[in-house]
C-alpha positions as CSV (number, residue, x, y, z in Angstrom):
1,X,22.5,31.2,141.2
2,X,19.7,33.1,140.4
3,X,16.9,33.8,143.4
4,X,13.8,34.7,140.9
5,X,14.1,38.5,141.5
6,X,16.4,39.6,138.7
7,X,17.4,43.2,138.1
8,X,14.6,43.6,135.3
9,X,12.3,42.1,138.1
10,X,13.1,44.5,140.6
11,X,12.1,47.4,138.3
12,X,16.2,48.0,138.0
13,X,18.3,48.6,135.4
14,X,20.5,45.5,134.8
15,X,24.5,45.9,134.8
16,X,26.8,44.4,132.1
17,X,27.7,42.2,134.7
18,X,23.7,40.8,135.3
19,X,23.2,40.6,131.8
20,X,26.4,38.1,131.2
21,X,25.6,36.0,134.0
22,X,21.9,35.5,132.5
23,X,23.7,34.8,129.0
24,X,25.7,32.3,130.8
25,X,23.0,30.8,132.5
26,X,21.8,30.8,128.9
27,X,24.3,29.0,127.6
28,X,24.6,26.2,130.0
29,X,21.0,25.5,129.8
30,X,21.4,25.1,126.2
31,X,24.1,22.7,126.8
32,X,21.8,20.8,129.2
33,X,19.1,20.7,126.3
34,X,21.5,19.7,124.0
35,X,22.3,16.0,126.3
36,X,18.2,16.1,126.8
37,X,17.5,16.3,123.2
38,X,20.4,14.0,122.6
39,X,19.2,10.9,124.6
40,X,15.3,11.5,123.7
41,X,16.6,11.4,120.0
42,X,18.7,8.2,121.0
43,X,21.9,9.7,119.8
44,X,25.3,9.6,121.4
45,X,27.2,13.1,122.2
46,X,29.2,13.2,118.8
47,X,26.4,12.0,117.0
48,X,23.9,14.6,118.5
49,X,26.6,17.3,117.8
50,X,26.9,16.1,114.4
51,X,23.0,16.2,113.5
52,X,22.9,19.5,115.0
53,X,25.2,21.0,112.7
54,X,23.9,19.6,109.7
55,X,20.3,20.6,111.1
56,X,21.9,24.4,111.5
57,X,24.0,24.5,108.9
58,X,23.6,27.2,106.4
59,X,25.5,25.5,103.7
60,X,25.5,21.7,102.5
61,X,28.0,20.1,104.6
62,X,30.6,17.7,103.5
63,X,32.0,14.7,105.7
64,X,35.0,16.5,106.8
65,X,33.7,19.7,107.2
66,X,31.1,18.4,109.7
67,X,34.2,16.2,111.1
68,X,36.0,19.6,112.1
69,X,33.4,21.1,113.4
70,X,33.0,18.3,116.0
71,X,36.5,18.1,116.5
72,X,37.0,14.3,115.1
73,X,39.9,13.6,112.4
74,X,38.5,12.6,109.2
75,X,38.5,8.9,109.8
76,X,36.6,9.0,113.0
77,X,34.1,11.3,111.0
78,X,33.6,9.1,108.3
79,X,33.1,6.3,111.0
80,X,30.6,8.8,112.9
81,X,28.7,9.5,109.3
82,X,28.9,5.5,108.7
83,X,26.7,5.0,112.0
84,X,24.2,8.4,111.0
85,X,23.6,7.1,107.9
86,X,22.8,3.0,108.6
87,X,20.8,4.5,111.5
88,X,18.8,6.6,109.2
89,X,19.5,9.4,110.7
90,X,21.9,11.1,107.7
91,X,21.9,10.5,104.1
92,X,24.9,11.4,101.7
93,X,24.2,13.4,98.4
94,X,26.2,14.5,95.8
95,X,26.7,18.2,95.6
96,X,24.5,20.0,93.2
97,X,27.3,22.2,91.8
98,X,30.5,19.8,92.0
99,X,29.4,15.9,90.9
100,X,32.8,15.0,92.7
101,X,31.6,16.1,96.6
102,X,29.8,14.6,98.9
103,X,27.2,16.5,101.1
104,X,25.2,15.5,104.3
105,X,21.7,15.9,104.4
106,X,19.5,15.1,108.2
107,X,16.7,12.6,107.0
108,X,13.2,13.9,106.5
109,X,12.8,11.1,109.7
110,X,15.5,13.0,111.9
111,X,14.2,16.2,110.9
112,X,9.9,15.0,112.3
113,X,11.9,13.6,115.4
114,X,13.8,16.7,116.1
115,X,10.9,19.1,115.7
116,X,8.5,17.0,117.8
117,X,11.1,17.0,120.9
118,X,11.5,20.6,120.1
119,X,7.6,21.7,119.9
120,X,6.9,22.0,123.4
121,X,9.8,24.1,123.9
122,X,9.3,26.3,120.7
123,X,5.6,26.6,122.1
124,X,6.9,28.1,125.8
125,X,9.1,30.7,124.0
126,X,6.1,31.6,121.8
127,X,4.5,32.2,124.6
128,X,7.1,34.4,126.6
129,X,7.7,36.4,123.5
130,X,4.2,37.2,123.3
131,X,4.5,38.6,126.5
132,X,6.7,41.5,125.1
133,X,5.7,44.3,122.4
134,X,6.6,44.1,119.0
135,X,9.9,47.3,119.6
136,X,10.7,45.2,123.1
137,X,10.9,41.9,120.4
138,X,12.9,43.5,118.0
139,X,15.4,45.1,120.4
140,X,15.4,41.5,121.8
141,X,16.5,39.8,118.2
142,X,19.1,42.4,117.9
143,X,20.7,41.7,121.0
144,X,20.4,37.9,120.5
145,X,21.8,38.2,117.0
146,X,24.6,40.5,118.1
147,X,25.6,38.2,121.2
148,X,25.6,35.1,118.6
149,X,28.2,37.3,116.1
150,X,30.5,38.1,119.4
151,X,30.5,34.0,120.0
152,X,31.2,33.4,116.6
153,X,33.6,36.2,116.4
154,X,35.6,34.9,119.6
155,X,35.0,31.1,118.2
156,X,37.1,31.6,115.3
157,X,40.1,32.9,117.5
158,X,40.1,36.7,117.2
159,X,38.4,37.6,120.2
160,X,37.2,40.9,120.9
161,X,33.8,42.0,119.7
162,X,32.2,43.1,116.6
163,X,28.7,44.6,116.3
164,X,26.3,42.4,114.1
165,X,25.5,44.0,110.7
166,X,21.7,45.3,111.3
């Protein structure tokens, strides 16, 4: 638990150990915005997990792609993309490159709907970052950026850590 007078606070230099427990403090804050953003968006776990990839995604996603990366088998995916779509939250395209694929695009609906939840939240870290200088931001993005590659590093089952490319 934190008590408000963290390390940085005290004028101390934090330990490994202080900054992992504020990453995991983090972490399960974004899982609690994740079930907040999830009922204000009216959308069931799966489904919010789903939109949230597709949102993130840095590639067109297809069906059962987006189905692994929830964890559903590919019928329950198509089932999950079924109720996305007739809800108007999802609509299926066919891949610019390959006629034959099916891609997942949020509509432009669930992408207004997601960024009006998110506005007063993107407007409070505005405001935080502002409170640091431009080196004290940059060091910041680094560290963020190289956290995220050690997660996705350790996601895809080889552990260990990897320095992000800079």
């Amino acid at each position: 638990m934190s008590d408000g007078n963290a390390p940085a606070e005290r004028g101390t230099e934090p330990s490994p150990e202080d900054v992992s427990w504020a990453l995991h403090q983090l972490v399960v804050a974004a899982a609690a915005l994740d079930v907040t953003l999830g009922r204000r968006l009216n959308l069931g776990p799966s489904e919010y997990q789903a939109m949230k990839h597709l949102l993130t995604a840095e590639r067109p996603l297809g069906p059962v792609e987006l189905g692994a990366l929830v964890g559903l088998t590919s019928g329950a995916a198509t089932t999950l993309v079924d109720r996305l779509e007739r809800a108007g939250h999802l609509a299926r395209r066919r891949d610019r490159h390959d006629r034959r694929r099916l891609t997942l695009e949020p509509t432009p609906d669930a992408l207004d709907s997601a960024r009006r939840q998110l506005r007063p939240l993107e407007d409070a870290l505005g405001e935080i970052l502002q409170t640091y200088s431009g080196e004290d931001r940059r060091t910041i993005a680094r560290f963020l950026g190289e956290v995220v590659a050690a997660y996705q590093h350790f996601n895809v089952g080889t552990g260990g850590h990897r320095r992000a490319a800079r």
